[in-house]
C-alpha positions as CSV (number, residue, x, y, z in Angstrom):
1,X,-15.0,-15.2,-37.6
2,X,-15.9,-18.3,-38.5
3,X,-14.6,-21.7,-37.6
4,X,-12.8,-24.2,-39.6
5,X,-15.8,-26.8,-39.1
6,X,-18.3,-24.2,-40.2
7,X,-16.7,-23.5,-43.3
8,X,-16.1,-27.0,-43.9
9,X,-20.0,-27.4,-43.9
10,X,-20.4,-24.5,-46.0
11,X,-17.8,-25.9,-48.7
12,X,-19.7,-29.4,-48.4
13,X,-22.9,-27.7,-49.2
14,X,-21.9,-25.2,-52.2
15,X,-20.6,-28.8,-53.8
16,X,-23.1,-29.8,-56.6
17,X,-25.0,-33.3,-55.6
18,X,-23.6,-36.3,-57.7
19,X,-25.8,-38.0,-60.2
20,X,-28.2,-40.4,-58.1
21,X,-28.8,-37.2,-56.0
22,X,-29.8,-35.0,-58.7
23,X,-31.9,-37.5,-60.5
24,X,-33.7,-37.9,-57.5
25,X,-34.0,-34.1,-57.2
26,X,-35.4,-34.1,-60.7
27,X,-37.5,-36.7,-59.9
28,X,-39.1,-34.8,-57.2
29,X,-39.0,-31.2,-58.4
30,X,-40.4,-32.5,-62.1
31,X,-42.3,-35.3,-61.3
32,X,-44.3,-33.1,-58.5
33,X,-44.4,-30.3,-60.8
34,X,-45.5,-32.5,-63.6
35,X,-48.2,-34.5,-61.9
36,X,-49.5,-30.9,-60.6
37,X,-49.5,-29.6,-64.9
38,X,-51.4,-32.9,-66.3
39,X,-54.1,-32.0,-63.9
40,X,-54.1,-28.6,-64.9
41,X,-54.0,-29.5,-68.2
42,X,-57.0,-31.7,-67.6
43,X,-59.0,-29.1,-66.3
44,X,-58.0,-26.5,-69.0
45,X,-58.5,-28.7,-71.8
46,X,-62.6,-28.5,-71.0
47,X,-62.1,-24.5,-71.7
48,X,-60.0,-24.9,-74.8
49,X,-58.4,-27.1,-77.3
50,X,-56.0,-29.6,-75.4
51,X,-52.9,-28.7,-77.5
52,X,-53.4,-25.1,-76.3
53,X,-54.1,-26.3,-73.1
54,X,-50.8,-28.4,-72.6
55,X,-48.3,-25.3,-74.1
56,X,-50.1,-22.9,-71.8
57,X,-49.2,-25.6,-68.8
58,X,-45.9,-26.5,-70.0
59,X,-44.5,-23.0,-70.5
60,X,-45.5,-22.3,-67.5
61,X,-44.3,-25.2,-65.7
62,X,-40.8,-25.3,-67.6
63,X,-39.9,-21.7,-66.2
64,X,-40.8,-22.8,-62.6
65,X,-38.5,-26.0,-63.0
66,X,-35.7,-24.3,-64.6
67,X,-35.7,-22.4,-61.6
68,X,-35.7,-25.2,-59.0
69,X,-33.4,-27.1,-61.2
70,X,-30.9,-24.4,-60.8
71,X,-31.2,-23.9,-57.1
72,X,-31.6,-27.3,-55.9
73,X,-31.3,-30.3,-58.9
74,X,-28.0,-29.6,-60.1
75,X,-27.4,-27.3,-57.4
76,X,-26.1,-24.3,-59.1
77,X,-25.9,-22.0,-56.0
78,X,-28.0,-19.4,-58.6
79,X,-30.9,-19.0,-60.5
80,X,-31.4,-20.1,-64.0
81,X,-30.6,-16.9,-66.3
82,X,-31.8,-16.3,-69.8
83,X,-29.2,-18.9,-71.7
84,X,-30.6,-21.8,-69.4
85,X,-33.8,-20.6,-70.0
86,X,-33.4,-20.5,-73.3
87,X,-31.7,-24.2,-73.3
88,X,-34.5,-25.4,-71.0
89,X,-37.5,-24.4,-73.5
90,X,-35.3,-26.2,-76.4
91,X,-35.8,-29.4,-74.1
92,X,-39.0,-28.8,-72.8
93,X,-40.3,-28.2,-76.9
94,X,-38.9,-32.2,-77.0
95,X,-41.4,-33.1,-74.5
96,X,-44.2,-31.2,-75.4
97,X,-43.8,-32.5,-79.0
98,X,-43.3,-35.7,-77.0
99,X,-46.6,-35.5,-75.1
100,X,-48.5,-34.1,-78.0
101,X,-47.7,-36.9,-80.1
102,X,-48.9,-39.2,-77.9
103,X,-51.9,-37.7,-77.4
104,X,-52.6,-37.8,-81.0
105,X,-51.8,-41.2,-81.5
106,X,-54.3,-41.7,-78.8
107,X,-57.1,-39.8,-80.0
108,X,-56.5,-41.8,-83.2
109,X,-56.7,-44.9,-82.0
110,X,-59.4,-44.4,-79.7
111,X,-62.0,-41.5,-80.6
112,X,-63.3,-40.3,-77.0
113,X,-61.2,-41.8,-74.5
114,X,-61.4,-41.8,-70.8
115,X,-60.0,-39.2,-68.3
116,X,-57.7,-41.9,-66.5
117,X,-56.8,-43.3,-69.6
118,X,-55.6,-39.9,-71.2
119,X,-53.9,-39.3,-68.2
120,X,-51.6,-42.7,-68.0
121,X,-50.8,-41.8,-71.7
122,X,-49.6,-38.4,-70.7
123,X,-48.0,-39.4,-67.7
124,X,-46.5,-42.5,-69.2
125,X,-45.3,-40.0,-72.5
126,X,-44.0,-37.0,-69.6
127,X,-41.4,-40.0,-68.1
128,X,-40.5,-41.2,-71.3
129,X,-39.6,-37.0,-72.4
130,X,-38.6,-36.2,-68.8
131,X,-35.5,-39.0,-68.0
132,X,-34.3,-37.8,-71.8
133,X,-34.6,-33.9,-70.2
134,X,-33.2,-34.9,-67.4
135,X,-29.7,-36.4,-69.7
136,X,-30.0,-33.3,-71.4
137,X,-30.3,-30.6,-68.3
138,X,-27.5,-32.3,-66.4
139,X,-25.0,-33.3,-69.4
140,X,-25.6,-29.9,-71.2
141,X,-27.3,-27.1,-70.0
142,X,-26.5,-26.9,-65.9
143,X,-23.2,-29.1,-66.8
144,X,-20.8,-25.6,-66.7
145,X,-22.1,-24.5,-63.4
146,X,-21.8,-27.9,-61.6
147,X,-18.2,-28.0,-62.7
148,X,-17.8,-24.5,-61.8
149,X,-18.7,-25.5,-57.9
150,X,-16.6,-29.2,-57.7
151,X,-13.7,-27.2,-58.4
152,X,-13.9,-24.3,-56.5
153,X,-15.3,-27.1,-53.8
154,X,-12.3,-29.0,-54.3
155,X,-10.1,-25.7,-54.1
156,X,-11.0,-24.8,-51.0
157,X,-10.5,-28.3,-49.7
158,X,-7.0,-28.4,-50.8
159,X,-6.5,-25.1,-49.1
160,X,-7.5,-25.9,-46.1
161,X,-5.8,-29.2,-46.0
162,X,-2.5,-27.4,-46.9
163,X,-3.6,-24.5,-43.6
164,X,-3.9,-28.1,-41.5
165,X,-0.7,-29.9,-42.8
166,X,1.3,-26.3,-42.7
167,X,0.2,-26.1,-39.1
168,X,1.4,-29.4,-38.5
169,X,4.4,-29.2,-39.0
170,X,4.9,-25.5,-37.9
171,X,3.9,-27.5,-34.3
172,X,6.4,-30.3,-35.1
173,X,9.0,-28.2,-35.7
174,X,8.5,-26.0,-32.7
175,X,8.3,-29.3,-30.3
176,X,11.6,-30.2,-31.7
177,X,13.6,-26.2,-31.4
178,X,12.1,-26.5,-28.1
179,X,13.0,-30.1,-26.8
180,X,16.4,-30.2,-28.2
181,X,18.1,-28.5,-25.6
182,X,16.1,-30.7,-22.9
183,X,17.8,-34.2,-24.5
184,X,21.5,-32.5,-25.0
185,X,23.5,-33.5,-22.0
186,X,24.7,-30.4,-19.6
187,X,28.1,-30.2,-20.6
188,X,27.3,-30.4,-24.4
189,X,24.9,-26.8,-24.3
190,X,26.4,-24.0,-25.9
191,X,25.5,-20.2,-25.5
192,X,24.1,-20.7,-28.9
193,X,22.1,-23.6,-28.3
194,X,20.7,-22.4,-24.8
195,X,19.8,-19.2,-27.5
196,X,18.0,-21.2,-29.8
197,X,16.4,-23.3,-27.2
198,X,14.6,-20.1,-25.0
């Protein structure tokens, strides 16, 4: 049996973090995960064409964050499922058209650049994709779930604030069956009071 404090924590913790808090997530889940793929994409990019190179990397890397997203962004209590999947690749096509643009307009512009500077583009082009992912994950795609937990969050608060007020006054009301006979004068006690008082 559990007590009343550690349900209390377990309610506070199936709640879904508010929108500072999951940005934040995203930020650390997608940023680390993202700074991870443009290295990788780096390094596969010297074994095949970079465009290859980047879908390979960000296929890869969308279905690990979708994951993480749904456990511990937006705090779904679940994993992802095919539907967010599904929703997640739409957004993560954005970026990687996003990316791959910029890395065209780069190559254009500048016919052999540097490592470092093909990296601040992609990085720079990934942030730009990933804050307009991030509107799109949260307002759209984990929006249902997150709902879903505030109010069965906010359910169980309301029960157990009606268990504590019901309690209440189940105490009230037995302090004052009990003490009435104890503030009657002697002479005033029934048999039916001295009944009701025992």
């Amino acid at each position: 049996m559990e007590s009343q404090l550690a349900q209390q924590a377990k309610t506070v913790g199936e709640a879904a973090p508010g929108p500072f808090a999951s940005f934040v997530r995203f930020v650390v889940c997608g940023g680390g995960i993202g700074v991870l793929s443009s290295g990788a994409v780096a390094l596969l990019a010297d074994s095949m064409p970079w465009v290859v190179a980047n879908a390979v990397i960000t296929v890869a890397s969308t279905v690990l964050c979708t994951e993480l997203h749904a456990l511990f962004t937006f705090g779904t209590g679940q994993r992802a499922g095919w539907r967010r999947h599904w929703q997640s690749a739409g957004s993560a096509t954005a970026a990687y058209a996003v990316t791959s643009l910029a890395m065209l307009v780069l190559h254009l512009v500048q016919s052999s650049p540097g490592m470092p500077t093909e990296q601040a583009v992609y990085l720079s082009a990934s942030g730009l994709a990933g804050t307009a992912r991030f509107l799109v994950l949260r307002l759209f795609v984990f929006a249902g779930a997150r709902t879903q937990g505030q109010e069965q969050a906010r359910d169980q608060g309301l029960e157990q604030v009606r268990d504590r007020t019901f309690a209440r006054k189940a105490a009230v009301a037995r302090r004052r069956v009990v003490s009435v006979p104890a503030r009657l004068p002697n002479r005033v006690l029934s048999p039916a009071a001295l009944a009701v008082g025992s």
